[in-house]
C-alpha positions in Angstrom: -20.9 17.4 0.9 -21.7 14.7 3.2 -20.0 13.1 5.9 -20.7 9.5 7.9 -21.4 11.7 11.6 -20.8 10.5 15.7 -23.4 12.3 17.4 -21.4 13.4 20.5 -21.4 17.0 21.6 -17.5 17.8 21.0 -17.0 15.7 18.2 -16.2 17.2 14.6 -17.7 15.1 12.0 -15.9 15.7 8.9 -17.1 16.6 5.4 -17.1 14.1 3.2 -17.4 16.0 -0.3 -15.4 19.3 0.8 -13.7 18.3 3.5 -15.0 21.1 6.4 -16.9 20.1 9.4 -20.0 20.8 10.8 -19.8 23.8 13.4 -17.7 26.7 12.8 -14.4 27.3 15.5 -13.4 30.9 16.1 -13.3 33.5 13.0 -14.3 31.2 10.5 -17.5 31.7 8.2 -21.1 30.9 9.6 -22.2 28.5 6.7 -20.6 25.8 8.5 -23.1 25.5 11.6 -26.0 24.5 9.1 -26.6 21.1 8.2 -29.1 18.6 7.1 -29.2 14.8 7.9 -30.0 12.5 5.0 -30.8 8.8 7.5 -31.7 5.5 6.6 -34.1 2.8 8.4 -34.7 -0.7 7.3 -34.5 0.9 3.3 -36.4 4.2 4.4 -34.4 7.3 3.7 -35.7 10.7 5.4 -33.8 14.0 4.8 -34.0 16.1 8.1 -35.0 19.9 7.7 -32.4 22.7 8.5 -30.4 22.1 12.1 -27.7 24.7 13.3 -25.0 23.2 15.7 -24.1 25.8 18.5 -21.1 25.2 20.8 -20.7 21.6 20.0 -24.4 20.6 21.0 -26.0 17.4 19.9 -26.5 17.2 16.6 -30.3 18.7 16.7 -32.7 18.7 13.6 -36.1 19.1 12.9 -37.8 16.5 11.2 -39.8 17.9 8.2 -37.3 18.7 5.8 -38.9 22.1 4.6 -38.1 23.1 8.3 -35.1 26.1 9.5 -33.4 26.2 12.3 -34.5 29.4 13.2 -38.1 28.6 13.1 -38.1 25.5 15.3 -39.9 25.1 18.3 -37.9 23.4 21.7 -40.6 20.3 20.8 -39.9 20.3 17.1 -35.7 19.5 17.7 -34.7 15.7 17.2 -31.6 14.8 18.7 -30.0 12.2 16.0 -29.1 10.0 18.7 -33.2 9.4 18.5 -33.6 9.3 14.8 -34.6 5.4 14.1 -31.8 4.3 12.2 -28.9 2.0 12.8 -25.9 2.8 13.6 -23.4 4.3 10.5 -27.0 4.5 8.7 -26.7 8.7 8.9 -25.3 11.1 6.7 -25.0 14.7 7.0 -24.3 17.7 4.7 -24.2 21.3 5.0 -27.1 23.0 3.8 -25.4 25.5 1.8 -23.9 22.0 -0.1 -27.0 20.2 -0.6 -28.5 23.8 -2.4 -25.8 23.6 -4.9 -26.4 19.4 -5.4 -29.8 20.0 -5.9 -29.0 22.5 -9.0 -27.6 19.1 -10.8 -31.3 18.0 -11.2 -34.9 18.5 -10.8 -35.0 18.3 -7.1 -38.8 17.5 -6.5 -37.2 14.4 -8.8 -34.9 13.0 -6.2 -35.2 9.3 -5.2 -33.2 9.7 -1.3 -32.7 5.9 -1.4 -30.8 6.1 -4.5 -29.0 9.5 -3.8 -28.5 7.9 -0.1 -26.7 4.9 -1.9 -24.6 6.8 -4.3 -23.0 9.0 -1.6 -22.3 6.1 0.6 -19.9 5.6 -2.7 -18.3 8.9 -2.8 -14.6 8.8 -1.5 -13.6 10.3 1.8 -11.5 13.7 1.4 -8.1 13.2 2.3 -7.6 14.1 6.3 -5.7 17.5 5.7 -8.1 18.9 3.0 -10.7 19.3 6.0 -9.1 22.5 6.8 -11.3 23.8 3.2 -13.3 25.9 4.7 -11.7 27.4 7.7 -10.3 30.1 5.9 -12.4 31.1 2.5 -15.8 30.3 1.2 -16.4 26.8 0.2 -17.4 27.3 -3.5 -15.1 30.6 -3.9 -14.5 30.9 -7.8 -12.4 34.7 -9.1 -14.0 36.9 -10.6 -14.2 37.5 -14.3 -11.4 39.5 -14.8 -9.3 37.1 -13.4 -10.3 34.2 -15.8 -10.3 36.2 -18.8 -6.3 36.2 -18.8 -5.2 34.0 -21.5 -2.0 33.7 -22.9 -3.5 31.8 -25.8 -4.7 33.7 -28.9 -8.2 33.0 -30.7 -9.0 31.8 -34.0 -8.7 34.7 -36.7 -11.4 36.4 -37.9 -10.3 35.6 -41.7 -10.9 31.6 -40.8 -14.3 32.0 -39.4 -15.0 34.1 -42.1 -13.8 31.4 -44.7 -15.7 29.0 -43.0 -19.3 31.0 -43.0 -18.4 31.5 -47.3 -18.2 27.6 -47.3 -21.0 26.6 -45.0 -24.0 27.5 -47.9 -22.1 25.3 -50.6 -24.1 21.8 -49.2 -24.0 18.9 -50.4 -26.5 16.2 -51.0 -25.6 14.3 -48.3 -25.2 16.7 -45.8 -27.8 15.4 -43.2 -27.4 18.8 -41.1 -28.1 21.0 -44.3 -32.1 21.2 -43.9 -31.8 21.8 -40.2 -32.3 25.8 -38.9 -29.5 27.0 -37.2 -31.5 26.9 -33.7 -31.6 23.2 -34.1 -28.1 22.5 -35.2 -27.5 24.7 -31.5 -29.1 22.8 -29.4 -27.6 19.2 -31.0 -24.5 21.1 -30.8 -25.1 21.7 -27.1 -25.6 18.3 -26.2 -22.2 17.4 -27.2 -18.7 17.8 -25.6 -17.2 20.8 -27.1 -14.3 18.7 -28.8 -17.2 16.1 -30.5 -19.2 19.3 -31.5 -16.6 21.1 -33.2 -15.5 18.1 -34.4 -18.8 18.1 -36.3 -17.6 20.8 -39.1 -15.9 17.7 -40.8 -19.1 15.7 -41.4 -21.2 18.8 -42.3 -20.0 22.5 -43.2 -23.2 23.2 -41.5 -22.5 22.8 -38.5 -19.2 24.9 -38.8 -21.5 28.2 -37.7 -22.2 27.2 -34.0 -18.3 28.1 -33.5 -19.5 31.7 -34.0 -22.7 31.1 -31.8 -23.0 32.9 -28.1 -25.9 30.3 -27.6 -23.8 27.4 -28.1 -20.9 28.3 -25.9 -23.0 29.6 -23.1 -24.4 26.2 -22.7 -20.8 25.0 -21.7 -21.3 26.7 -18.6 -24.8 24.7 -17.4 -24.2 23.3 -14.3 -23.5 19.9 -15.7 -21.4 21.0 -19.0 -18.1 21.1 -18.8 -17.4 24.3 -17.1 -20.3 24.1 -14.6 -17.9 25.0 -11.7 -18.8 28.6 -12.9 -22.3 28.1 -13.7 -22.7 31.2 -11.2 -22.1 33.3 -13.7 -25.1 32.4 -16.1 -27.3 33.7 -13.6 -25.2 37.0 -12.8 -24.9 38.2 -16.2 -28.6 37.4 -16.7 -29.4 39.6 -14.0 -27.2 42.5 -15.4 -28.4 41.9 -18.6 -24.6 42.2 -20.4 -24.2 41.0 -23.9 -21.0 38.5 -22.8 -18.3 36.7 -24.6 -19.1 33.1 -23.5 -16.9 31.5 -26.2 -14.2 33.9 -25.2 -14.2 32.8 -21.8 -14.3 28.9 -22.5 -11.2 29.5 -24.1 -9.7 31.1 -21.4 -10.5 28.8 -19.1 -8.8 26.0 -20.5 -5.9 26.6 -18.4 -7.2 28.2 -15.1 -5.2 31.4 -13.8 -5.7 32.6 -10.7 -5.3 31.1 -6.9 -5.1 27.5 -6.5 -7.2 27.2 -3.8 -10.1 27.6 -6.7 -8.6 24.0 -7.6 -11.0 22.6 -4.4 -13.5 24.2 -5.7 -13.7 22.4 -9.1 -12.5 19.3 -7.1 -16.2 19.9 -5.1 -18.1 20.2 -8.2 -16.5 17.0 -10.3 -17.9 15.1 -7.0 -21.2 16.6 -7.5 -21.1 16.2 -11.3 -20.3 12.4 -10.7 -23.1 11.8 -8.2 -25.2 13.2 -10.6 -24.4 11.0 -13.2 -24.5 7.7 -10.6 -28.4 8.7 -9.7 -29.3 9.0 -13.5 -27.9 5.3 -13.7 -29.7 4.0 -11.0 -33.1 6.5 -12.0 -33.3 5.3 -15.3 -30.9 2.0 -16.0 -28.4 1.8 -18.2 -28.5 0.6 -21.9 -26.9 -2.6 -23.2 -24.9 -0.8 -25.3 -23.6 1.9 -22.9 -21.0 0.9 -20.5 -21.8 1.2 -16.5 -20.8 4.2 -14.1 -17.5 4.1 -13.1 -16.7 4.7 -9.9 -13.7 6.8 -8.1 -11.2 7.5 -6.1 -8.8 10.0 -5.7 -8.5 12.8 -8.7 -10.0 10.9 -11.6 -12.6 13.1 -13.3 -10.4 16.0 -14.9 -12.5 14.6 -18.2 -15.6 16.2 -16.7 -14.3 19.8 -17.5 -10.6 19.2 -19.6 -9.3 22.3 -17.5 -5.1 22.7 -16.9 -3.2 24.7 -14.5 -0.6 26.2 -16.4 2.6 23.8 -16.9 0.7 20.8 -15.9 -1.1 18.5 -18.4 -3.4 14.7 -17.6 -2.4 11.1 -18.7 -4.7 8.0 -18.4 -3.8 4.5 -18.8 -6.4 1.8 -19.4 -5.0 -1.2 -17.6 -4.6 -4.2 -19.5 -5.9 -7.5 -17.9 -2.7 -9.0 -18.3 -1.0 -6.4 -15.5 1.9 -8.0 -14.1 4.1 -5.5 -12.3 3.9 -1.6 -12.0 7.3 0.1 -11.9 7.4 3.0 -9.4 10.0 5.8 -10.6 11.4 8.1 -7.6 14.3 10.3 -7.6 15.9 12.8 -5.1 17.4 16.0 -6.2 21.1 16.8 -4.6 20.7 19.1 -1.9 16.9 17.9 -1.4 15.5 16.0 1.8 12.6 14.4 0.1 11.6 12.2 -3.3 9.2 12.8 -6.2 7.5 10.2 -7.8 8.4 10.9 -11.5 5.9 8.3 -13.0 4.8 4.9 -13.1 5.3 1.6 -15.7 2.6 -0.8 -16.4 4.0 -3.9 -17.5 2.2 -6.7 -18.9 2.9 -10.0 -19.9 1.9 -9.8 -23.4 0.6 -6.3 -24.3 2.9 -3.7 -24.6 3.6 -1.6 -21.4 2.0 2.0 -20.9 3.6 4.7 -18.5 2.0 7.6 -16.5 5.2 10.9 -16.5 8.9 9.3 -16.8 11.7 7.6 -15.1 14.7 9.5 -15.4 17.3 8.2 -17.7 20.2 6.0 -16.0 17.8 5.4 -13.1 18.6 1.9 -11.3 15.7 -0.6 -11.8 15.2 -3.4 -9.4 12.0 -5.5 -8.5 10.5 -5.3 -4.8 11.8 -8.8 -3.5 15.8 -8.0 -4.4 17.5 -7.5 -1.5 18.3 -3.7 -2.6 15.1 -3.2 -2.7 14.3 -4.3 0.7 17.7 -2.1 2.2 15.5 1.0 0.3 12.1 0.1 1.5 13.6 -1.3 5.1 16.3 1.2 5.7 18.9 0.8 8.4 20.5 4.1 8.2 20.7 6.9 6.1 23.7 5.3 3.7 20.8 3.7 2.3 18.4 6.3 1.3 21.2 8.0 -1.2 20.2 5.8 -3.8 17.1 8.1 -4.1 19.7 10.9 -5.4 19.4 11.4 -9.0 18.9 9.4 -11.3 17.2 7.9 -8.6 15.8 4.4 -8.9 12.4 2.6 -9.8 11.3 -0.5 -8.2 8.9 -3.1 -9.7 5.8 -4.3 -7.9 3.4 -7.0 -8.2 0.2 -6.2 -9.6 -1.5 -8.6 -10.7 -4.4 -8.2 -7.5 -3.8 -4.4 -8.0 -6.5 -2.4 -5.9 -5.8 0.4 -5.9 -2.9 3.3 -4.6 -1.9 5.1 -1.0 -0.5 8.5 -2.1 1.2 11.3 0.2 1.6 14.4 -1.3 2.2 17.9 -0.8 2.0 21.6 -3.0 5.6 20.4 -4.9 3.8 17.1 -6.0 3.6 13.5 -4.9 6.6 12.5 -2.2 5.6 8.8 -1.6 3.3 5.5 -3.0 2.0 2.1 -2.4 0.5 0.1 -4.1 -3.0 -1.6 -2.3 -3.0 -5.4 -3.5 -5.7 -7.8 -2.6 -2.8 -10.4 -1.7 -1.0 -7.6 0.8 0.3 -4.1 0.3 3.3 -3.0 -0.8 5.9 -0.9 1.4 5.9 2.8 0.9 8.0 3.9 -1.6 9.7 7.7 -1.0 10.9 10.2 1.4 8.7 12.7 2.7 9.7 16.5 2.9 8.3 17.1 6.7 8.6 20.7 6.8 6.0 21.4 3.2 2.8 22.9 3.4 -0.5 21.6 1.9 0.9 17.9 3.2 -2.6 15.7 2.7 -2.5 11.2 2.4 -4.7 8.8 1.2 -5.8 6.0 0.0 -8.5 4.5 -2.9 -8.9 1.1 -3.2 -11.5 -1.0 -5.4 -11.9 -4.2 -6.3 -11.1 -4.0 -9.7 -9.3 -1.2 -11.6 -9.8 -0.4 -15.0 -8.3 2.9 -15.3 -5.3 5.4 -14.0 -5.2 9.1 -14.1 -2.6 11.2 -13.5 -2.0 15.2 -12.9 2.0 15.9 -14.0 4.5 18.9 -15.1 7.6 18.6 -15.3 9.1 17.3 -12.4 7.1 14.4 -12.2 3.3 13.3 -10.6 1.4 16.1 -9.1 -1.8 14.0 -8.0 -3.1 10.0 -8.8 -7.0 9.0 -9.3 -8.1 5.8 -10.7 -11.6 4.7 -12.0 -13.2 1.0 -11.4 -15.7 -1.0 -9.5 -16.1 -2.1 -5.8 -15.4 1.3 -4.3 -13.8 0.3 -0.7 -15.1 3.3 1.5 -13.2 3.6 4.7 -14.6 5.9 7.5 -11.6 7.5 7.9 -8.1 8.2 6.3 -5.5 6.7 8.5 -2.4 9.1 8.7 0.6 8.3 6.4 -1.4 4.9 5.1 -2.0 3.9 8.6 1.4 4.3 10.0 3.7 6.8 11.0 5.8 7.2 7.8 8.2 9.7 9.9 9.4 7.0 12.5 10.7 4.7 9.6 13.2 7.1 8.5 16.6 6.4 10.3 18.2 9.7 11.6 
């Protein structure tokens, strides 16, 4: 959604929420030449009106920000090389992206100082993911057929029914039993689903809005939990189609159908978080309610609770006595590169909590052993068989944990490092050169208070953690700011 921008003719500036550029190369889709500048001047923040970058031209926009491209005037076009702000002070978006932001909220309600700060917080895309875009629409999503194929069967008929024959037998101190149904709806549809339904055991009341259309087509607002495919609210008001909106909630727990619909959600769990960061800022937060945290990397799968099939997410709050974190990495026999199977949190006095597995008979050692340093130093390839299975887990220190650098590909995560405030670690793994989808990053914050990982069976599929003191880099270094490749002995 927005990207930090050089204002030279033939540079790309990259995405920052979706990961395309600005300006469109050959037989890709137009959307991608139209853009907006959001800049900042001694704590002024302007939004630009509609530019359109031809040929790798200066970045040209006009000022007033109810302004097109196609309406502009020679004398109405500011080069942002004029704009008076300092340098790194400009952001831009695509227009297309800043229409779907503005659906999060009222948008005659937007403070740009505050949405200016809370972007300037959003981690970068990893480098590879800026290829979104090139090849498909940037907020694709399949069509209903497609998410209505569920493996998974409903709730019979006989216990709703059961249910509905309890729900009149109040009692006394049922504090929902006065309500009308239409109110009990609408508290219902300011809960999560799970706290909601979770309501039938305080009140028998409350049981009905599992049968309610109303209730379950407020899941897909754009800021419920399946906003991704808030589209659809507005299609099947048009066509006017009595709809199964609890039917496709619970299809949608697992998603089926291409994964590229995965960058999608990724876009919209950004977008969901910003607006949560500007309602902080807008309106404070209460004593009582913890603050915002921030993110980096994939971290907000509790926004929506959605699976691909065979995968399922772990989170581990991280104690304050952290001491070491145990990296687990194994090679399968016949394979050219690891997978990071999980990682171990040990502490010194709480118990220690574990994100996937290490494999049973896997060798243990900690980072400053001298096998260790033959694994993570290797001379030749003798010593990168002790990745073969059961494969081996080294133990870090992390007591200045930061954060993690992560290389990973469609199989799953190949290598990590831990990001230390006293130093980082070595890179831990074996890459598998010739994969597809191969992306690297890193997220690093000053303090850490949770980690999140996508798994299946074979081990980690993607890392996020949540914390405070985002550390925003400019720009993704390749392979955690070395070339990963020319360490492997041939």
């Amino acid at each position: 959604m927005m990207a930090y921008i050089s204002t030279g003719p033939r540079e790309f500036v990259q995405y920052l929420l979706c990961g395309a550029h600005i300006g469109k190369m050959a037989n890709e889709l137009p959307w991608r030449d139209f853009y907006r500048a959001l800049y900042q001047n001694r704590g002024v923040v302007a939004l630009s009106g509609v530019g359109e970058r031809k040929d790798f031209c200066y970045f040209q926009v006009p000022a007033d920000r109810n302004t097109l491209s196609d309406a502009m005037t020679t004398d109405e076009y500011t080069t942002l090389l004029k704009l008076r702000c300092q340098p790194w002070n400009i952001l831009i978006l695509h227009d297309i992206c800043w229409q779907h932001l503005v659906q999060h909220w009222d948008p005659d309600d937007i403070d740009l100082e505050c949405l200016f700060n809370v972007l300037c917080k959003l981690p970068k895309f990893p480098d590879n993911e800026s290829r979104f875009g090139e090849y498909a629409y940037p907020f694709e999503t399949p069509t209903l057929e497609q998410l209505q194929q569920s493996q998974r069967e409903l709730p019979s008929r006989r216990h709703i029914e059961e249910e509905e024959k309890l729900a009149p037998r109040r009692n006394s101190t049922d504090c929902f039993r006065r309500l009308p149904r239409e109110i009990r709806e609408m508290v219902g549809a300011l809960l999560l689903t799970s706290d909601a339904l979770s309501a039938r055991l305080a009140s028998r009341s409350m049981s009905e809005i599992f049968d309610s259309q109303m209730f379950w087509r407020s899941r897909f607002e754009v800021n419920a939990e399946r906003g991704f495919l808030s589209h659809f609210l507005r299609q099947l008001q048009r066509n006017r189609t009595p709809f199964d909106w609890r039917l496709l909630y619970h299809n949608t727990c697992q998603i089926r159908c291409g994964t590229s619909f995965d960058l999608t959600i990724k876009v919209w769990e950004n977008r969901r978080w910003v607006a949560d960061a500007l309602n902080c800022q807008a309106h404070g937060v209460v004593a009582a309610t913890p603050p915002l945290m921030e993110f980096g990397g994939r971290a907000l799968h509790n926004y929506h609770g959605t699976i691909w099939p065979g995968t399922h997410i772990e989170t581990v709050m991280l104690p304050p006595d952290l001491v070491r974190v145990g990296i687990a990495v194994v090679m399968e026999h016949g394979s050219k590169a690891t997978r990071v199977t999980g990682l171990e949190f040990i502490c010194d006095h709480s118990p220690s909590a574990s994100l996937g597995y290490k494999t049973p008979g896997a060798r243990v050692m900690k980072e400053e052993e001298p096998g260790a340093r033959e694994i993570l130093h290797p001379i030749s390839v003798d010593f990168l068989e002790v990745f073969l299975y059961p494969g081996v887990q080294i133990l870090m220190e992390a007591a200045s944990l930061q954060g993690y650098g992560i290389y990973r590909d469609s199989e799953g995560t190949r290598l990590l490092q831990l990001l230390r405030d006293g130093g980082d670690t070595e890179i831990v793994g074996l890459p598998n050169i010739e994969a597809s989808n191969q992306e690297q990053y890193q997220f690093r914050m000053d303090k850490v208070v949770a980690v999140t990982a996508a798994l299946d069976v074979h081990g980690i599929n993607d890392l996020g953690i949540r914390g405070f003191g985002n550390h925003q880099a400019r720009s993704q270094n390749l392979y955690f700011g070395r070339d990963i490749f020319d360490t492997i002995p041939i």
